[in-house]
N, C-alpha and C positions, 0 to 999 in steps of 0.2 A: 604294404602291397594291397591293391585296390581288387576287386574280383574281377574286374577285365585283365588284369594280369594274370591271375591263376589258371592256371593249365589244368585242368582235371585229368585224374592218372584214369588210363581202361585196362581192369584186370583182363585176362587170359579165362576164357567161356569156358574151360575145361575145370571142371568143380577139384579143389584142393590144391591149382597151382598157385601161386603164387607172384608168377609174373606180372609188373604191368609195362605202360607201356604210355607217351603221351597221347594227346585226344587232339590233337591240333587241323583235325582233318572232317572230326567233328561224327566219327563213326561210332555202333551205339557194342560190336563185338569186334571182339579179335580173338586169334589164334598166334599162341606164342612159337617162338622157335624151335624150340625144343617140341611142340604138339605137332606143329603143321608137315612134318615128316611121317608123321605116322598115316596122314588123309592120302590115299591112293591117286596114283599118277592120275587116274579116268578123270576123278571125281574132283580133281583142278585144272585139266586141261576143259572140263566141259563148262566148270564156270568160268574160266579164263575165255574159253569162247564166245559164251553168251555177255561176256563184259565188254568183248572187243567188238560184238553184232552191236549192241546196245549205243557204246560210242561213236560207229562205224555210222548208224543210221540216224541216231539223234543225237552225238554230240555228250554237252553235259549240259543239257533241258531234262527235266523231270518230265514224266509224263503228263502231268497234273497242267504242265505249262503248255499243252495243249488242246484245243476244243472239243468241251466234252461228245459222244459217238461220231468226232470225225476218224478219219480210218488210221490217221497216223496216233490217232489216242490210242486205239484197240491195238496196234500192233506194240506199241511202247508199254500200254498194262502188261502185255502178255509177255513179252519179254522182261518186264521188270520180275514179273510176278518167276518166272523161269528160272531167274537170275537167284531170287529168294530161295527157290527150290534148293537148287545146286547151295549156296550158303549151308542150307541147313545140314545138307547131307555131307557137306562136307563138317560141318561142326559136330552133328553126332557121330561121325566116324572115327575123330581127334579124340571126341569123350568115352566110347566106348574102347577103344583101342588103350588109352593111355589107362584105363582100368581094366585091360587084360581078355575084355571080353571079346 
């Protein structure tokens, strides 16, 4: 098997699970099934919003793939960066929870 074959396996962000999961998509975290129940309704409907604003208004362009301070830059960082927000807070929510706290 050549390394263009190999799939890299993405563990589960929540420290001592054990899930993984393929990478074929090329993402750098996941939340397993068993965690992502635990992340509150809000705190997925608001990233699920800003993921549908994001594709809604640019598609699947990185923001990068646009001219640096033209205006559709600025609103695509900030949305990206938004986007990051909600990830995190839904990732520490997954790890705190699933350790009780």
């Amino acid at each position: 098997m050549t390394n263009e074959q190999k799939i890299a396996r993405l563990a589960c962000c929540v420290p001592f699970c054990r899930r993984t999961r393929h990478n074929r998509e090329g993402y750098s975290e996941w939340i397993c099934a068993v965690h992502w129940p635990l992340v509150s309704k809000t705190l997925k409907r608001r990233r699920m919003r800003l993921d549908r604003r994001y594709r809604r208004l640019f598609g699947s362009n990185p923001f990068w793939a646009y001219k640096g301070g033209s205006p559709e830059r600025l609103e695509a960082v900030k949305l990206d960066r938004l986007r990051g927000k909600a990830w995190d807070a839904c990732k520490r929510q997954a790890i705190e929870r699933a350790a009780g706290i």
